[in-house]
VEXDREN-172684 format. One line per 10 residues: number of its first residue (from 1); for each residue x, y, z of N, C-alpha, C. Coordinates in Angstrom, 3 decimals, decimal comma, m for minus. Layout:
N
NUM = X:Y:Z:X:Y:Z:X:Y:Z; ... .
% end
This chain:
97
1 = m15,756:m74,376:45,742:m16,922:m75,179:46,071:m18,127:m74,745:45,239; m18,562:m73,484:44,815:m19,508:m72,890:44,110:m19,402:m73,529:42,961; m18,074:m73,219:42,142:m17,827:m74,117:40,994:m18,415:m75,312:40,426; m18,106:m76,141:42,247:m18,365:m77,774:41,782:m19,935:m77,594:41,465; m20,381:m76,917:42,562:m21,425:m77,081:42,546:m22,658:m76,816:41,489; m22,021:m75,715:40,777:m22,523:m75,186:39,188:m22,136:m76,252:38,483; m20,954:m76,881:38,372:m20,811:m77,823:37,311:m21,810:m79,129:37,864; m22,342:m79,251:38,608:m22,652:m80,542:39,087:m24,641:m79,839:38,613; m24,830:m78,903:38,810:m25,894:m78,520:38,093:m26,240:m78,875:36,670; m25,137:m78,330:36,053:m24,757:m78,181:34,722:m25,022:m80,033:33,875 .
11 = m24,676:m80,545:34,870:m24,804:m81,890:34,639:m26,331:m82,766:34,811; m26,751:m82,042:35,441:m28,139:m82,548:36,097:m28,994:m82,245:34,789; m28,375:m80,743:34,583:m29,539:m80,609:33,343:m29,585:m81,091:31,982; m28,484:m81,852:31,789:m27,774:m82,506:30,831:m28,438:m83,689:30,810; m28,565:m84,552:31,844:m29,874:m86,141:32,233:m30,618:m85,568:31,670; m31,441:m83,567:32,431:m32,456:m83,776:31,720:m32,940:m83,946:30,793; m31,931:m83,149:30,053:m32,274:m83,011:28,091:m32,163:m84,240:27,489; m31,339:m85,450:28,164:m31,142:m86,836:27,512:m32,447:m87,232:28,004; m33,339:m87,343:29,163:m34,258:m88,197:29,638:m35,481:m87,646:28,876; m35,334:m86,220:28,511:m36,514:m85,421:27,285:m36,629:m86,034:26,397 .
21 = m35,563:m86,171:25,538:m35,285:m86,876:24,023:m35,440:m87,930:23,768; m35,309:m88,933:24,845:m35,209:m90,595:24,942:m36,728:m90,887:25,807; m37,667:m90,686:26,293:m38,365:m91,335:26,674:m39,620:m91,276:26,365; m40,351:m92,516:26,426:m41,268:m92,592:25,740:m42,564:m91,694:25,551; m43,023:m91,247:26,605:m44,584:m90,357:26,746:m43,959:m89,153:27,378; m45,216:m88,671:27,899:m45,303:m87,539:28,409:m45,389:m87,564:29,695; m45,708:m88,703:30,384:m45,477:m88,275:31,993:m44,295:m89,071:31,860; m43,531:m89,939:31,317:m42,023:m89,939:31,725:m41,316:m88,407:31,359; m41,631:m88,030:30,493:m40,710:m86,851:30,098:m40,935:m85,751:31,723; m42,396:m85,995:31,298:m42,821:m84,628:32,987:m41,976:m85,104:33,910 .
31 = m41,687:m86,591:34,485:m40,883:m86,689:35,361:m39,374:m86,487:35,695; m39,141:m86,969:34,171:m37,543:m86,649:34,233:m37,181:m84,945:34,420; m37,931:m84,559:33,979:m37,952:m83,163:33,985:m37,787:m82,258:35,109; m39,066:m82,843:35,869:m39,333:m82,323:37,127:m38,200:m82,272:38,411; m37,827:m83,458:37,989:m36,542:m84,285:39,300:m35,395:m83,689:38,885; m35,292:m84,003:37,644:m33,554:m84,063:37,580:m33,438:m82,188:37,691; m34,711:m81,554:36,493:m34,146:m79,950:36,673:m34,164:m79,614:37,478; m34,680:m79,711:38,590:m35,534:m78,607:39,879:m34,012:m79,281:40,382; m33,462:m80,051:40,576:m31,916:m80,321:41,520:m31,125:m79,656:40,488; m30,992:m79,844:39,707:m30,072:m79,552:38,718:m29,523:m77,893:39,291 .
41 = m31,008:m77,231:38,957:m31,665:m75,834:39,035:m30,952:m75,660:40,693; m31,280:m76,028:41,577:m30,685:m76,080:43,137:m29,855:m75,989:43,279; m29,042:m77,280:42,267:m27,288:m77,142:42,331:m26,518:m76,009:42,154; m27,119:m74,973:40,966:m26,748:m73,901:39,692:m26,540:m72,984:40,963; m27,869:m72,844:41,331:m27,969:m71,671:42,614:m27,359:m71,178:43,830; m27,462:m72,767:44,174:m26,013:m72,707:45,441:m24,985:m72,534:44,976; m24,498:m73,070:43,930:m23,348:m72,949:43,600:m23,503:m70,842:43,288; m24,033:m70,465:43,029:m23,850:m69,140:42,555:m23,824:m68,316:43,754; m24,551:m68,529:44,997:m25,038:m67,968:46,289:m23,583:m68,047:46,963; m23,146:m69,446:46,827:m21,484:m69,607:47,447:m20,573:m68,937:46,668 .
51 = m20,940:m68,303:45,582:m19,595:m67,888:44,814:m19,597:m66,285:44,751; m21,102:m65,973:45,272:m21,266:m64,387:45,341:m21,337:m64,421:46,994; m21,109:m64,813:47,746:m21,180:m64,624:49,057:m22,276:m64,178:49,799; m21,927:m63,755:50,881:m22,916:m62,632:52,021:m23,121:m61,426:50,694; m24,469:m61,126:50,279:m24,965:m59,798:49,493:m26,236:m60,132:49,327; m26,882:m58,782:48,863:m28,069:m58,841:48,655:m29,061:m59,897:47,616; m27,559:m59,993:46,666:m27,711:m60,704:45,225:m27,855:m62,193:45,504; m27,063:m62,831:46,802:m27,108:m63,851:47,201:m28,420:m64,318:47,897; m29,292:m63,480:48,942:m30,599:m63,310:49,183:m31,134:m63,482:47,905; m31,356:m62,497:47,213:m32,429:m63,249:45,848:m32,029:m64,064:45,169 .
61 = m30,801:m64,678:45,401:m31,009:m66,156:44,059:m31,480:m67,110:45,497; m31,573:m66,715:46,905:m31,804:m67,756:47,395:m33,573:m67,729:47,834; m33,843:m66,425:47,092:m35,549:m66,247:47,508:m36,007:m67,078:45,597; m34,997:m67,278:44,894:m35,821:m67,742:43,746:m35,569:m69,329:43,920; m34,230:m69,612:44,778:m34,412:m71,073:44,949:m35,502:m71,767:45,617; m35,665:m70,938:46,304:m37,423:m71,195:47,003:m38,259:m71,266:46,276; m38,422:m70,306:45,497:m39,805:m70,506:44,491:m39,759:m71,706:43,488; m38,409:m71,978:42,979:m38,155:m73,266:42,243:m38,542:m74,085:42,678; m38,017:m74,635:44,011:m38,300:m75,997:44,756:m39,738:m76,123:45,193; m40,358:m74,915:44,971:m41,833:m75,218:45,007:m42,937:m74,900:44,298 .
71 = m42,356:m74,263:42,791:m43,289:m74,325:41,873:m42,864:m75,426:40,722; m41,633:m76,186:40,574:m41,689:m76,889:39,987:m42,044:m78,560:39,908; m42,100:m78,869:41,380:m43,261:m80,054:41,528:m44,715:m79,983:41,549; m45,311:m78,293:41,633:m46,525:m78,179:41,781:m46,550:m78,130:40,192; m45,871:m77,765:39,162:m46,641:m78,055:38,119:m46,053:m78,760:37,433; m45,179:m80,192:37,674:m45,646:m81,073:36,964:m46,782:m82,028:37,561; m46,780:m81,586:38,802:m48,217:m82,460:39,153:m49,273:m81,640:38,405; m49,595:m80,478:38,207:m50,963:m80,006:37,588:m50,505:m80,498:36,109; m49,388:m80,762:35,599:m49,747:m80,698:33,803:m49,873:m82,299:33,893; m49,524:m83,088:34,476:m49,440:m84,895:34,382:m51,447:m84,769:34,867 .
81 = m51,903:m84,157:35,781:m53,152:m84,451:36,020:m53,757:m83,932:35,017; m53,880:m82,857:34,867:m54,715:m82,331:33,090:m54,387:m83,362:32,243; m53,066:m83,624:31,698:m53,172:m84,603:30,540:m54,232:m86,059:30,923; m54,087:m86,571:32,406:m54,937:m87,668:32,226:m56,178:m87,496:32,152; m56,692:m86,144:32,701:m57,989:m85,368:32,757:m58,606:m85,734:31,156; m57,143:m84,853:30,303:m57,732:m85,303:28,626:m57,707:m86,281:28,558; m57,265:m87,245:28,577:m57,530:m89,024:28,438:m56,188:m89,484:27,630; m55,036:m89,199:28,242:m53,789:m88,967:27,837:m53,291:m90,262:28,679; m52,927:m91,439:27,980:m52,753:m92,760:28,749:m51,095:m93,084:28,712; m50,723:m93,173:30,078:m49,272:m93,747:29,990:m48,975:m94,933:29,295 .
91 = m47,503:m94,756:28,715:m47,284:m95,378:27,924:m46,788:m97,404:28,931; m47,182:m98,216:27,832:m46,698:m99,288:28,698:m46,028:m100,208:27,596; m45,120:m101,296:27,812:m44,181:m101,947:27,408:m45,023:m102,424:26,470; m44,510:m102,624:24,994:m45,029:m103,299:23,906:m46,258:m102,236:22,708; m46,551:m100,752:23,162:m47,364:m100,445:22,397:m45,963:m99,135:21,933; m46,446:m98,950:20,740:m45,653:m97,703:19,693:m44,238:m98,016:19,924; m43,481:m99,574:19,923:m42,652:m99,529:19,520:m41,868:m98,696:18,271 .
% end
């Protein structure tokens, strides 16, 4: 079950790097980013927590899954608000084809 669950990570982060490369601006990229890694990142962990069992080692990947799931929506919300702060305009259908 750990397995699946690493490979099913493994995959998440794989969207991400395609949704990096392929999309147009910078708050699509922040988003794809944000969503797909931070699960991706979740998946990796559990899967590692289930595959190392009851241990201490399993406690800290599950005290860093915590910090993931909550520092990585707090900063793509702070870097998407700074960029509009700079005057950084989402992209919309028909410009920089």
């Amino acid at each position: 079950m750990g397995v699946a669950l690493i490979a099913a990570g493994i995959g998440f982060m794989a969207i991400t790097s395609l949704g990096l490369a392929r999309l147009p601006d910078f708050f699509a990229r922040v988003h794809a980013v944000s969503k797909s890694e931070t699960l991706g990142l979740l998946l990796v962990l559990g899967g590692l927590i289930l595959y190392e069992g009851a241990s201490l080692t399993s406690l800290k990947l599950g005290l860093v899954a915590v910090f993931v799931a909550i520092a990585n929506p707090v900063a793509a919300h702070l870097l998407t608000r700074a960029a509009l702060r700079a005057g950084e305009t989402p992209w919309r259908k028909g410009e920089g084809e």
